[in-house]
N, C-alpha and C positions, 0 to 999 in steps of 0.2 A: 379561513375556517375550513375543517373537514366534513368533506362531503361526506353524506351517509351510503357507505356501500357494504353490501354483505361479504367475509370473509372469502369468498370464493373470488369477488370482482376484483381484488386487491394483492399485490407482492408486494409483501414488504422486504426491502433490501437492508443491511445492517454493514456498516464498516468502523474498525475498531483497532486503533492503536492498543494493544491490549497492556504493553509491559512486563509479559509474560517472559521474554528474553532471558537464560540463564547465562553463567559465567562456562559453562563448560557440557561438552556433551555428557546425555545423558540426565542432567541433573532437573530438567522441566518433567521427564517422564515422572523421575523420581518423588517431586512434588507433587504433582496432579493424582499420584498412585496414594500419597499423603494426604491428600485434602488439605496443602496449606492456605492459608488465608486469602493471600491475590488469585489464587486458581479458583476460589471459592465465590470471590466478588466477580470476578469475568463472567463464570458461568452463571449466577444469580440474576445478573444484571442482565442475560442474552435472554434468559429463562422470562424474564419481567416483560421484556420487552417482545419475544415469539417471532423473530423474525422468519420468512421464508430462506432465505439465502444470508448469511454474512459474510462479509472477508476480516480474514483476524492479521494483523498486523504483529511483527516481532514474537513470533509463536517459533518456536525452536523446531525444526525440522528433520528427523533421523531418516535413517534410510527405508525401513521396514514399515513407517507412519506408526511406529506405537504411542507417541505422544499424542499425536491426533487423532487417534483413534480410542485411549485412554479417556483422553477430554471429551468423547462424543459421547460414551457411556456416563460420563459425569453429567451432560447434559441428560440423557435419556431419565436417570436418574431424578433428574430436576424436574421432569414432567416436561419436557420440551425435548423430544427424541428429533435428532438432523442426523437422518445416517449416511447419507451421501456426503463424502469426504475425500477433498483433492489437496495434494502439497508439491505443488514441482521443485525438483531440486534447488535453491535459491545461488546466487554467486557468491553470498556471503559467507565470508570462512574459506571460499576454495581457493586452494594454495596452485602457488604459480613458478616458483622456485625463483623469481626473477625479482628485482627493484621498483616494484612499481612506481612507488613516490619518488623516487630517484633521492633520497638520503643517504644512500650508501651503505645502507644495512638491506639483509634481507631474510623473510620469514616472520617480520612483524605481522601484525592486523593488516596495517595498511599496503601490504604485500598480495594480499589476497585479493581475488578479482573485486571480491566487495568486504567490505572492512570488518572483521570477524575475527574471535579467536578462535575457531575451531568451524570447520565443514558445517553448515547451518545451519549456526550460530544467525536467529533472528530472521525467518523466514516466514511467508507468506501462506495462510490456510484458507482454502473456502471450507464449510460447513454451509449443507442444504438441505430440506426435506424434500425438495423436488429431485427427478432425476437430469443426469447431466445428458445430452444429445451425445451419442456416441462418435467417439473419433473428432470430437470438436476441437481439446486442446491446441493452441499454437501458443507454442513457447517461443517468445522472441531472444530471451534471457541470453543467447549464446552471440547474438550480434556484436561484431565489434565497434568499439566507438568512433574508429577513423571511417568508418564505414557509412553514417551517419551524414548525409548530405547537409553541407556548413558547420559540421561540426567544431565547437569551440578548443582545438587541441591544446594546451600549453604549450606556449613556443620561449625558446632560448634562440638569439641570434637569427632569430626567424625560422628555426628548424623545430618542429616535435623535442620537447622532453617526456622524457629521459632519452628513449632511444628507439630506432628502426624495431630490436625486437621486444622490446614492451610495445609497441604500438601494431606488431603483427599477432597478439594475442589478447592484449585489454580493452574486454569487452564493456558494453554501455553501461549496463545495469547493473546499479550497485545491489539491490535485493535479484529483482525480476522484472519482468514484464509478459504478462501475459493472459489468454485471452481463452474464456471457456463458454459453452453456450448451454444454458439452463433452461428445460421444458417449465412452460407452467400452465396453469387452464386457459390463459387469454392468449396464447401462442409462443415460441421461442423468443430469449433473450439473452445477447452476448455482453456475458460481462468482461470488461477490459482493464488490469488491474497492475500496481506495480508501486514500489515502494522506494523511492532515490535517496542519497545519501544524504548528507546535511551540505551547504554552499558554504558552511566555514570552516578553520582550521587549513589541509592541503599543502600546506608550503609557500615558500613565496610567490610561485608561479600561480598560483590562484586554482589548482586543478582540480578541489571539491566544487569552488562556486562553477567552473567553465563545466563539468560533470554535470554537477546537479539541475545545470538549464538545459543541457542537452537529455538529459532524463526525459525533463515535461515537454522538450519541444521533438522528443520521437511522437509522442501524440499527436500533435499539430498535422506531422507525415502524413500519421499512419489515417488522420481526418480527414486529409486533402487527399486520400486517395493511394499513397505508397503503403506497400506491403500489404495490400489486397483486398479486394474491396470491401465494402462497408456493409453490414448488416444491415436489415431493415430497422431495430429496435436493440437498443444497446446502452449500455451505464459504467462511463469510465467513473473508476473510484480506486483509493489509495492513497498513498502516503508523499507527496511531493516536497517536502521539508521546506514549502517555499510559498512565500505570504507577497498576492499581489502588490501591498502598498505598506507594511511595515517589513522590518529585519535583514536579515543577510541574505545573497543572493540576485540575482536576475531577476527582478521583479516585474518587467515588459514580459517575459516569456510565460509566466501565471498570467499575467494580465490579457494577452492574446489570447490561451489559451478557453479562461474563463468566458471571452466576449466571442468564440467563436460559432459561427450560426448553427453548425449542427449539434451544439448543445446550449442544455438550460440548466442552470444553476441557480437552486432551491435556496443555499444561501440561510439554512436555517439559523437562527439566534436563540441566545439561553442566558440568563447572569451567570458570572462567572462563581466556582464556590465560594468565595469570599464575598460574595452576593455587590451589588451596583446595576451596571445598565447591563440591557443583553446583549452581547454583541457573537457575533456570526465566527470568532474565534474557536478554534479548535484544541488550541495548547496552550500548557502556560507554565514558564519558566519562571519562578517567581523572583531569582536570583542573578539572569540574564535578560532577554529582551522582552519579557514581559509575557503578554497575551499574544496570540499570530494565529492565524488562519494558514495550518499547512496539511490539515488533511481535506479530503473531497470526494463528494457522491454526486457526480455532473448525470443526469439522465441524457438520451438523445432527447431532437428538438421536437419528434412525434409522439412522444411519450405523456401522460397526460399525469400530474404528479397531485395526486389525490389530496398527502399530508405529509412531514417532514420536519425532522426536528435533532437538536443536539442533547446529551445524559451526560451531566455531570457525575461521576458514580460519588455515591456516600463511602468517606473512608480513604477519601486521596487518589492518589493517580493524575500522571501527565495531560492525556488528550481525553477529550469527552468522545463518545459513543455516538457515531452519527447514523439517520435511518432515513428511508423515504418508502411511501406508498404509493403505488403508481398502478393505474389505469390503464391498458392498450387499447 
């Protein structure tokens, strides 16, 4: 049950597979400037809920931020003004000129550092009413993946595929990874966020699932200490495409991750829209593997987590809306 605490003792955190993802640059600006329907439910739903901080998931990313910044006047609008507004550039869509997947074509999707038709294509936003600590950003995004202590490479004949120079430039992160630090009245908080690719499809060498575990197991590093030290108070959240104990993927490496002691996992439940039991499931495919837990708001373990829960939105949509209230 939620404790009673006055708006000031409380952050609420918000993270959000949104859907929001177009086919082509430009064409999210376009919508959002239209007030069509899904831009319309996003914002209603964020407006409902007043979060202090959210991260929006598969928000399309230009260079100038006018789509995120279009969408924050739609918020303002809604009576829920967030005008602290970050998007770093995502790897999704960025062209490589090289084979990544090693098929023998090149210039597709799968070409690009992260799997995109076009330059940020499906990218990563915060949206805050608090302000950002200045100079906080660390964008890990540009790390490479051989780079990545045990990293899972796909191997031929025991060697890296495709080849020496795709692996002198292809980097971890298939959206982002990265890490910003937000003031709020109960002291600073770094949120640490990043969105990996899916563990299926790749080819036969298996290179989304070996990707996609090495995605969530840069956390684990970056937990234990690599790539620099650890904040006092902090909230890994984002999109891991990867369900401890059902579907595709490395499911040990969610599961380490979930069980590890500097954080705590809220673990909210909800029925799913077709109403039954509530379960802690985030997504649901209704025409592939069903229900899964692949998205996540892990607080650290000194964080004291007030209330927390999942939104199914009214009107469809993939992933539910996940939040938490937290105490320092």
């Amino acid at each position: 049950m939620a404790l009673p605490l006055a708006a000031q003792e409380r952050f609420r955190l918000a993270l959000w597979h949104t859907g929001l993802g177009r086919d082509g640059p430009g064409l999210l600006l376009q919508d959002i400037r239209r007030g069509e329907g899904d831009v319309l439910a996003v914002r209603d739903a964020l407006v409902a809920l007043a979060p202090d901080a959210a991260v929006l998931l598969d928000f399309d990313h230009d260079r100038d931020g006018l789509a995120l910044e279009a969408f924050g006047r739609l918020m303002a609008d809604g009576g829920h003004p967030m005008p602290i507004r970050l998007s770093p550039r995502p790897n999704s869509g960025l062209a490589t000129g090289l084979d990544l997947d090693g098929d023998g074509r090149r210039g597709t999707p799968d070409d690009a550092q992260g799997w995109g038709r076009f330059a940020g294509s499906g990218g990563i936003a915060l949206l805050s009413r608090r302000p950002l600590v200045a100079d906080s950003l660390i964008d890990h995004s540009a790390r490479l993946w051989r780079d990545l202590p045990g990293a899972r490479l796909p191997r031929v004949d025991g060697q890296p595929f495709p080849g020496p120079d795709v692996w002198a430039i292809q980097r971890l992160s298939s959206t982002g990874h990265w890490e910003i630090t937000v003031t709020t009245p109960m002291g600073d908080l770094a949120l640490w966020t990043w969105h990996a690719g899916p563990p299926a499809f790749g080819g036969p060498h298996g290179r989304n699932r070996a990707r996609n575990a090495d995605e969530t197991a840069f956390w684990l590093r970056r937990l234990n200490g690599d790539f620099g030290p650890l904040p006092e108070q902090f909230v890994l959240l984002g999109g891991a495409n990867l369900d401890a104990t059902a579907g595709d993927g490395d499911r040990a490496v969610m599961a380490e991750l979930l069980a590890h002691p500097a954080l705590q996992d809220p673990a909210p439940r909800a029925p799913p829209p077709q109403g039954g039991e509530a379960l802690a499931a985030t997504a649901i495919w209704p025409d592939g593997p069903g229900a899964l837990r692949v998205d996540y708001l892990l607080p650290s373990a000194g964080l004291r987590v007030v209330d927390s829960g999942l939104i199914w939105p009214p009107g469809g949509g993939r992933h539910a809306l996940l939040w938490v209230d937290l105490a320092f």
